[in-house]
C-alpha positions, 0 to 999 in steps of 0.5 A, spaced: 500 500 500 505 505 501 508 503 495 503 504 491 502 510 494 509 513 492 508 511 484 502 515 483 505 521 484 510 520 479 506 519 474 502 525 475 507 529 475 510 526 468 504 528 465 503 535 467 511 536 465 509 533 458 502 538 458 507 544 460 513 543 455 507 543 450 504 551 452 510 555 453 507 561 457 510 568 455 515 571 461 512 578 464 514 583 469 513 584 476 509 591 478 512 592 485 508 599 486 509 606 483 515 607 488 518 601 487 525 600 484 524 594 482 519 591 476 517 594 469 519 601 470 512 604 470 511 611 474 517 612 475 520 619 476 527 621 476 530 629 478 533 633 473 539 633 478 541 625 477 547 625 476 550 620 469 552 613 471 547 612 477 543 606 477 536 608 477 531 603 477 532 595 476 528 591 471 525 584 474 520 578 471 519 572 470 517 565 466 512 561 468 516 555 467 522 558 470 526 559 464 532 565 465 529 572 462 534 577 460 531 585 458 532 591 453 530 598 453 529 601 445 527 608 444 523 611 439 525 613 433 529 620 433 529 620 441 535 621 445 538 615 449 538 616 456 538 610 460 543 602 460 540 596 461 544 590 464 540 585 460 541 579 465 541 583 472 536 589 469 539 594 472 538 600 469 543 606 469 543 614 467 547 615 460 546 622 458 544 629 462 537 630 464 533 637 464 527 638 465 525 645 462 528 641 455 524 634 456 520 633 462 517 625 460 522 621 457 518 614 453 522 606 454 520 601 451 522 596 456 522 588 455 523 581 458 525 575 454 525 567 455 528 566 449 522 564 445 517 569 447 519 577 448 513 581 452 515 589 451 511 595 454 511 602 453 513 606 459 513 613 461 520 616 466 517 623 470 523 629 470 522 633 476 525 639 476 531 641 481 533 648 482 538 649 476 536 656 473 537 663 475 532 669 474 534 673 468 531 680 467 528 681 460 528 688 457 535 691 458 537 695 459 533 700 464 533 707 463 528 712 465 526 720 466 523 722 471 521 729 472 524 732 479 517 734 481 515 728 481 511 726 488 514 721 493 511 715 493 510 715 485 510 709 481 516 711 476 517 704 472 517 696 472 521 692 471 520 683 470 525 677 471 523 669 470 526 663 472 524 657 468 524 653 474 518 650 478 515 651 484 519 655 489 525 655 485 521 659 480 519 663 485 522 671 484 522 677 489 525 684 488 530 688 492 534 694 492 541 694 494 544 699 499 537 701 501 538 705 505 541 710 502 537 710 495 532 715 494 526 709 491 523 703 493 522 697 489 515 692 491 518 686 492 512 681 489 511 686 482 518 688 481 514 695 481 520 702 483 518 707 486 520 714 489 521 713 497 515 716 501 517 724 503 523 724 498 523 728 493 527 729 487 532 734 485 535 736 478 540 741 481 543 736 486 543 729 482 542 729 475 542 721 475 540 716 479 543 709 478 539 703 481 542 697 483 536 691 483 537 685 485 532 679 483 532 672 487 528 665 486 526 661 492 530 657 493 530 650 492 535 642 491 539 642 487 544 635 488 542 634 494 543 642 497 539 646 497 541 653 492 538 659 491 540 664 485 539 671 484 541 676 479 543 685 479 542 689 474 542 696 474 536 701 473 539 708 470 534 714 472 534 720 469 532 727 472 529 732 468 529 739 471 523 743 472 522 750 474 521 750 482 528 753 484 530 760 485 535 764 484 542 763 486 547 768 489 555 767 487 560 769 491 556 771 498 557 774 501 559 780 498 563 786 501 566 793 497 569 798 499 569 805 497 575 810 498 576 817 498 578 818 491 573 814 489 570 818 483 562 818 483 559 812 478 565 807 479 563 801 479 564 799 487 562 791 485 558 786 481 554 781 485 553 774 480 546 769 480 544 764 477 537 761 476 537 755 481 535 751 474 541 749 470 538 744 464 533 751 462 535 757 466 531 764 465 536 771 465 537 774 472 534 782 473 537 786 479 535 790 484 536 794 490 531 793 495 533 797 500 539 800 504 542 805 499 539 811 502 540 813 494 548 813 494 549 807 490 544 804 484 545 797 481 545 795 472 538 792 472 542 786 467 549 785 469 549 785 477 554 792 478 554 796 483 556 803 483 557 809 487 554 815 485 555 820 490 562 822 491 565 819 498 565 826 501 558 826 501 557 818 504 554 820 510 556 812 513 561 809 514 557 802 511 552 800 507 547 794 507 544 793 501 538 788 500 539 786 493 534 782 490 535 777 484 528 776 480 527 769 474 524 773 468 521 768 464 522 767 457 515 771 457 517 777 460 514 774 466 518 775 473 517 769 477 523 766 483 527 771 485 533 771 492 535 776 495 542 777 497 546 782 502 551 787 499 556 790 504 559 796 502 565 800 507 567 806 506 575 806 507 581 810 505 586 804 507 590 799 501 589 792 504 589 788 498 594 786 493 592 783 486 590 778 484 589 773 479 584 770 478 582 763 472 576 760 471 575 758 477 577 762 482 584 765 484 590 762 480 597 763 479 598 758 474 595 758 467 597 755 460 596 755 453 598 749 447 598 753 441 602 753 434 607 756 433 608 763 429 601 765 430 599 772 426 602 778 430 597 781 433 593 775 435 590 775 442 591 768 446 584 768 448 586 761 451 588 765 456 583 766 461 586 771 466 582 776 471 587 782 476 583 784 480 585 789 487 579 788 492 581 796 493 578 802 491 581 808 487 589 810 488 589 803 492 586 799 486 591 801 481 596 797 478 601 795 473 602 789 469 607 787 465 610 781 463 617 778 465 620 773 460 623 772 453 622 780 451 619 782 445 615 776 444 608 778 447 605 784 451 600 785 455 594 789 455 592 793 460 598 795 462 595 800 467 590 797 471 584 800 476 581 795 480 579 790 475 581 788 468 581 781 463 588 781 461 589 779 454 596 777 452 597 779 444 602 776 439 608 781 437 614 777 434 611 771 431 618 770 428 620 768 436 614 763 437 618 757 434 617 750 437 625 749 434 627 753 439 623 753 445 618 748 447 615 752 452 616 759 454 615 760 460 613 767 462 611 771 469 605 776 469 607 781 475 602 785 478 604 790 481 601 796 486 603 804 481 601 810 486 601 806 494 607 806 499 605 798 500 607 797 493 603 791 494 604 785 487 602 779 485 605 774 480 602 768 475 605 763 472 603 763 465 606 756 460 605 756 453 606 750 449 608 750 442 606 746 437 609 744 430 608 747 424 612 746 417 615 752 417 622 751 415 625 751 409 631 744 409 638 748 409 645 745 406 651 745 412 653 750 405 652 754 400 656 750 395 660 745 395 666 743 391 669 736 389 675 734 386 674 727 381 680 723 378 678 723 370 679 715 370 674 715 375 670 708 374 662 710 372 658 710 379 664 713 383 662 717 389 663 724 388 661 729 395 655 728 399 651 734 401 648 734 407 641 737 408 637 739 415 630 741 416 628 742 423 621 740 423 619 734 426 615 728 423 615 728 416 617 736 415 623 734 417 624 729 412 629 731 405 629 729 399 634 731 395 636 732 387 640 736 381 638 739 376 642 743 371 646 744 364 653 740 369 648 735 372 648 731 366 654 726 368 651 726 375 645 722 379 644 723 387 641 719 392 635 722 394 635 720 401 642 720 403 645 727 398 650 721 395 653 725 388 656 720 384 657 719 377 652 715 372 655 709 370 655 710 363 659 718 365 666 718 362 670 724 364 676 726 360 679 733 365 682 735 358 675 736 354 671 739 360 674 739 367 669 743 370 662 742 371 657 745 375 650 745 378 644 746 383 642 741 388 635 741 391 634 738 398 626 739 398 621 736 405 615 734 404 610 740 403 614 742 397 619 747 401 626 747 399 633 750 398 638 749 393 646 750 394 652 749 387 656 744 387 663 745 384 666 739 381 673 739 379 677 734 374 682 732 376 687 731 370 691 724 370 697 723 366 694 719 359 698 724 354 704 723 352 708 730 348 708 731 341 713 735 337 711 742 333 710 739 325 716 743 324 721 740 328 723 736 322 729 741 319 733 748 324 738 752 321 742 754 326 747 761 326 752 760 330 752 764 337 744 763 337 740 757 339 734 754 336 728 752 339 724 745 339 716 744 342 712 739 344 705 740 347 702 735 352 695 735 352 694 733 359 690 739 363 693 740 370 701 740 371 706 737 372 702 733 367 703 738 361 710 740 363 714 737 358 723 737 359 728 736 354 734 732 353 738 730 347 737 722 347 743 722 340 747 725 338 754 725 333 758 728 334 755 727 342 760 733 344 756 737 340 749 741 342 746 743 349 738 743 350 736 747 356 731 742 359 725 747 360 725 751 354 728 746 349 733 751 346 738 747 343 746 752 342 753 750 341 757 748 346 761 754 348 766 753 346 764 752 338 764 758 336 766 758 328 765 753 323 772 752 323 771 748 330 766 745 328 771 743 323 776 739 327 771 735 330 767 731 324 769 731 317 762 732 315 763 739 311 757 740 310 754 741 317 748 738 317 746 734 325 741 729 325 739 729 333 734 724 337 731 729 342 726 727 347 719 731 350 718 728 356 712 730 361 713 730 369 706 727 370 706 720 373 706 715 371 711 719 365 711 719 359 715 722 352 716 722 345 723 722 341 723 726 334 729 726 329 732 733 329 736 736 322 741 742 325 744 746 318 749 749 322 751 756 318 756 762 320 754 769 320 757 772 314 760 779 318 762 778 325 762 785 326 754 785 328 748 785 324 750 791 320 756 788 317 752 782 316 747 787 313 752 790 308 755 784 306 748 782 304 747 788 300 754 787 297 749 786 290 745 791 291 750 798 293 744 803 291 740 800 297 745 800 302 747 807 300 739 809 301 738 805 307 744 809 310 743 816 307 736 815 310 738 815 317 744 819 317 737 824 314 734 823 320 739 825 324 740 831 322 733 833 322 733 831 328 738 835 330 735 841 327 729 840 331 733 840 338 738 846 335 732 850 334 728 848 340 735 850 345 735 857 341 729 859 343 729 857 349 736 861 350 733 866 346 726 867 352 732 866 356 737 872 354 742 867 355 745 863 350 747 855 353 753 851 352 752 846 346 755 841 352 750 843 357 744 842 351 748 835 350 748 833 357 741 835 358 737 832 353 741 825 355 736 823 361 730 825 357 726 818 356 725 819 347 733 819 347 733 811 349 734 807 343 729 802 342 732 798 336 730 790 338 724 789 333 730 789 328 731 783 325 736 779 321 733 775 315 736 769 311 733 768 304 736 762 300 739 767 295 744 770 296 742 778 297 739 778 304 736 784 306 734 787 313 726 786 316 724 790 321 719 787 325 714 788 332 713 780 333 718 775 332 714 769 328 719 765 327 719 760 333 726 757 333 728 765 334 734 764 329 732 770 326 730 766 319 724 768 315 720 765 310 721 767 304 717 770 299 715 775 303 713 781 300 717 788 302 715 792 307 712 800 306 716 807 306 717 810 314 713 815 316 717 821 318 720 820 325 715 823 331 717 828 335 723 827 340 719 829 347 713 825 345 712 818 347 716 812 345 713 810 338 710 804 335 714 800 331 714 800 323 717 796 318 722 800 313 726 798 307 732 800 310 736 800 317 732 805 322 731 808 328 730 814 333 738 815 334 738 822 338 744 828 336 748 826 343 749 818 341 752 820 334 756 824 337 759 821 342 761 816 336 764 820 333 769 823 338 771 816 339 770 813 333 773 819 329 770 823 323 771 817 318 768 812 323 760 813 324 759 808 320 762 803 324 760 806 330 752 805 327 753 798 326 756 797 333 751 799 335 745 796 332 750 789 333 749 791 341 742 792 340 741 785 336 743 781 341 740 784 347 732 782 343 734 776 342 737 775 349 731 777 351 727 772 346 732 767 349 730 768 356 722 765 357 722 770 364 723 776 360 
């Protein structure tokens, strides 16, 4: 029976198996409730503060047949993923940041499955809010005008601010900061402004009122604390003036004193009000009220009060007057008005020195930022300077002067009576000059003129200058001079000018350039005054070795100035001599030289300064050459031809020498030339007559002509002094000795001989004639003549003895001004029969004096 009992239950159990292997129920989720952590997620809600990675919830199921379950979360298409799901353990966790004010419900759909059957649901997470926003005001800024007779207590404006949170967090209240000592009050529910109960507004105390508000939420969690936020902005209230204040007297309390020498309608003082209203202010009308007793009245506009009795007939020694100052609308309409006290002393003491005074009361420092060189004339009407002495009559006069750098400005006044505005006027503009003084600084003294006391007063007034271009650029020279050597390359440097514009800034920048007809070899940098040549430029000193021009150094406005510049080129040795064309063939008389010449083209000694020497001679013991001049002579000791002979067999006397022109230029150069000499002999050794008698032997008629002419005019000139001499002895009634008459007439000047143009001439033929010429043209200086020349006019007559040294003239025949005294002293030596040998002697002597002369370059 017991076992029978225990086989039955086996085999009901197989058949329920078998039964549920065959339905297969769905797993499904438990539902713990709407505050549970544990089941489908249903009603669930999570504060917006929950931080990512917490884990929020636990999903939890079952399979009737006891299959393990796993879970999902999936989200509507194009909705943010917030939670994780651990599909086999169900916890479900934060991944992305809640807000509520952007998303307040977020839609899962959950699921469980026991790996043949899935069960979703759709479910719906609640966002609570937490406190994470702060108030913001909306419509700033706050600016607000307010009239000052705006009663107190008014509502003058509202303000709002919202909170996007929730509940208490979302709740707003207003207040002010520094409340106490703020002229408004602010509703703290409404956010209404208002003026504070018995506190009016006043335009001429504050213009503008800065409100700071303050708006704070209600406070509320946030992570767990509790937070409360809050935001300030600033109202700007702006007070509008409105007519509600009187008059206001400037300067009370006001005293005038009057003195004796006071004279009656002078100005005692000037009482000054303003309307009380600032933002539109209505003109002032003055009056006395009382207290004058008729002595003093006021100007109805200005505010001055004057005396108008003399001081002698003030019966008081004070006087209180009451002065009245009264609003007139732009009506006409007199509305507020105040009223001041005005002392006034009678005294006859100086108790007050001058005193300057600006803008804002006394001052003893002014200053002024002008340009330099203002127009003379001008007044410096940033000065704003007052003098004043407190004194009357003679105690109030003063003098003011300026002391500083004299000649620049005057003052005005100079004299001073009581009060004056002091002008100060441009007088030298030229002295106003910012590159000489940055700031003048003067002292403007006053200084009491009638008073023992002698009282003064000094301020100091500083006057900055600002530039101007007023300056031209100026070179260190007016001109400049430059040497250059000729075979400088293109490009080289040749001066640098320099140029100075005292202005600052860009009017003291220069730019330099040239211009003129020498400028064309030339270029300049325009900023550093460099002149150097072009680079195409060939200089040669021989063809131009000056050249001149104008530089212009130019600032910025166009101011310049201009300087010359002289530039010199300097020669180099790139020439070598060269001989005359004629060097070729001399002919050489015995006893004088001939002369050979080369030019050297260079233009600057030593360069151009050529010396000669005889490279070859034969025989070489022969010729000498002077080194300077070139003349080549004989040796001394050669005096004929017969010396000549005994030292070559050459009969004939014809040289061949290689001479050289050599300049003294570095490095030097030269040149060498052969040179023909035919030596020849004179054909007289007596002088140039005998030489000239032999010449005219074939011809004796001519010689005789020549002789007879000058023994003529010898004895016309004798003639012409025997009857000068006897009409002076006649006037005298004293016939004189004919040795005094000779004696005499030897120092005067026409007596001198003058016979060096007279020249001998060898032609080829055998007949030689003489030449009397004024100018050697034969270069050798060897008296040699070409031929064919045609011959010379007749002689005019002889001048008169006491005139002047004549010019020469050319004569056929031997000629000159031979006085009576010089023939006769020949004759004495010589004898009668030897005045012809005593002409040609002296004719020889005067010959080689002329060509010692010619031979002689520094004669």
């Amino acid at each position: 029976m017991k076992h029978t009992w225990h086989c039955t239950p086996s085999l009901l159990l197989s058949f329920v198996h078998i039964c549920l292997v065959q339905a297969n129920y769905a797993p499904y989720f438990y539902d713990n409730g709407d505050r549970s952590t544990n089941g489908n997620m249903a009603l669930l809600s999570l504060s917006e503060d929950t931080s990512i990675g917490t884990h929020v919830y636990t999903l939890n199921g079952t399979d009737p047949e006891g299959d393990p379950v796993t879970y999902g979360l999936t989200y509507e298409a194009g909705s943010r993923r917030y939670f994780s799901v651990d599909k086999h353990l169900g916890n479900v966790t934060l991944v992305e940041e809640l807000d509520r004010e952007k998303e307040d419900e977020i839609e899962v759909i959950v699921s469980i499955s026991d790996g043949l059957s899935t069960v979703s649901e759709k479910v719906r997470i609640l966002v609570t809010d937490a406190n994470d926003e702060s108030p913001e005001f909306i419509n700033t800024p706050y600016i607000v005008q307010v009239p000052e007779n705006t009663p107190s207590g008014s509502s003058i404006f509202k303000i709002e601010a919202v909170d996007r949170d929730t509940g208490s967090g979302g709740s707003i209240t207003y207040f002010l900061q520094n409340i106490h000592a703020n002229k408004f009050t602010i509703d703290r529910h409404s956010g209404v402004l208002r003026i504070k109960t018995g506190v009016t507004l006043d335009y001429e105390k504050s213009r503008t009122h800065f409100v700071v508000v303050v708006a704070k939420d209600g406070g509320g969690k946030l992570r767990g604390d509790n937070k409360v936020f809050s935001a300030t902005t600033t109202i700007t209230v702006n007070v509008e003036d409105v007519q509600d204040t009187p008059p206001m007297f400037i300067g009370t309390p006001y005293y005038g004193y009057v003195y004796e020498d006071t004279l009656a309608g002078s100005e005692v003082l000037t009482v000054v009000a303003l309307d009380g209203d600032r933002g539109k202010p209505n003109s002032i009308h003055y009056c006395i009220v009382n207290g004058d007793e008729g002595s003093f009245e006021i100007s109805n506009t200005t505010g001055a009060v004057s005396v108008i009795k003399s001081p002698n007939q003030l019966k008081k020694e004070v006087y209180e007057l009451k002065v009245q100052a009264s609003e007139v609308s732009q009506e006409g309409d007199i509305s507020e008005y105040a009223f001041a006290t005005v002392t006034i002393r009678v005294v006859d003491l100086n108790n007050h020195p001058p005193t300057f005074y600006g803008e804002n009361g006394p001052q003893n420092r002014f200053e002024l930022t002008m340009y330099e060189h203002p127009p003379e004339g001008e007044i410096l009407r940033g000065l704003k300077i007052t003098v004043n002495d407190s004194d009357q009559g003679a105690n109030a006069k003063f003098n003011l002067r300026l002391v500083g750098p004299g000649g620049i400005f005057r003052v005005v006044p100079q004299t001073v009576l009581n009060e004056a505005q002091v002008t100060v006027i441009v007088e030298n503009s030229a002295a106003i000059d910012y590159e000489k003084f940055k700031v003048l600084t003067f002292k403007l003294l006053a200084i009491e003129v009638n008073t023992p006391e002698k009282f003064s007063s000094t301020a100091d007034v500083a006057i900055r200058l600002l530039d101007t271009n007023d300056n031209v650029p100026k070179f260190s020279s007016d001109y400049y001079i430059a040497r250059i050597p000729e075979n400088s390359p293109g490009g080289s440097n040749v001066v640098a000018v320099t140029a100075t514009d005292p202005d600052s800034g860009l009017w003291g920048e220069v730019k330099y350039s040239i211009y003129g007809t020498g400028a064309d070899l030339f270029l300049i940098h325009p900023s550093t005054g460099i002149i150097y040549t072009q680079p195409w430029a060939t200089l040669d000193a021989e063809v131009n070795s000056k050249y001149n021009f104008y530089v212009k150094a130019e600032d910025t406005d166009g101011k310049y100035s201009l300087a010359e510049v002289f530039i010199t080129v300097l020669d180099v040795n790139d020439h070598s001599p060269e001989f005359n064309e004629n060097i070729q063939e001399k002919t050489m008389i015995i006893g004088s030289p001939v002369k050979i010449e080369a030019i050297d083209q260079d233009a600057e000694e030593p360069n151009n300064i050529v010396d000669y020497s005889i490279m070859q001679a034969d025989p070489a013991n022969v010729f000498d050459i002077d080194q300077s001049t070139g003349e080549i002579k004989l040796k001394s000791y050669i005096r004929s031809l017969d010396i000549i002979h005994n030292i070559t067999r050459n009969k004939d006397c014809i040289w061949s020498l290689v001479v050289q022109a050599k300049d003294r230029g570095s490095p030097s150069f030269s040149t060498t030339a052969v040179l023909k000499i035919d030596i020849t002999e004179e054909t007289l050794h007596k002088g140039p007559m005998a030489a000239f008698l032999m010449q005219t032997k074939d011809n004796p008629m001519k010689a005789l002509g020549v002789l007879a002419g000058v023994m003529g005019i010898m004895v016309m000139i004798t003639v012409m002094i025997s009857t000068a001499m006897f009409w002076r002895n006649k006037r005298s009634n004293k016939i004189m000795p004919v040795r005094r008459i000779i004696k005499k007439r030897q120092v005067h000047p026409p007596r001198t001989v003058r016979m060096e143009w007279l020249k001998l001439r060898r032609s080829s033929n055998a007949a030689e004639k003489f030449i009397v010429e004024e100018d050697a043209r034969n270069e050798n200086s060897n008296n040699n003549a070409q031929a064919g020349v045609p011959p010379p006019p007749a002689p005019h007559p002889p001048p008169p003895p006491v005139a002047a040294a004549a010019p020469a003239w050319r004569v056929p025949t031997v000629s000159g001004s031979l006085t009576p005294t010089f023939i006769n002293k020949q004759l004495r030596k010589k004898g009668p029969g030897s005045a012809h040998s005593a002409l040609v002697s002296e004719l020889k002597l005067k010959f080689e004096k002329r060509n010692a002369a010619l031979g002689d370059p520094h004669i």
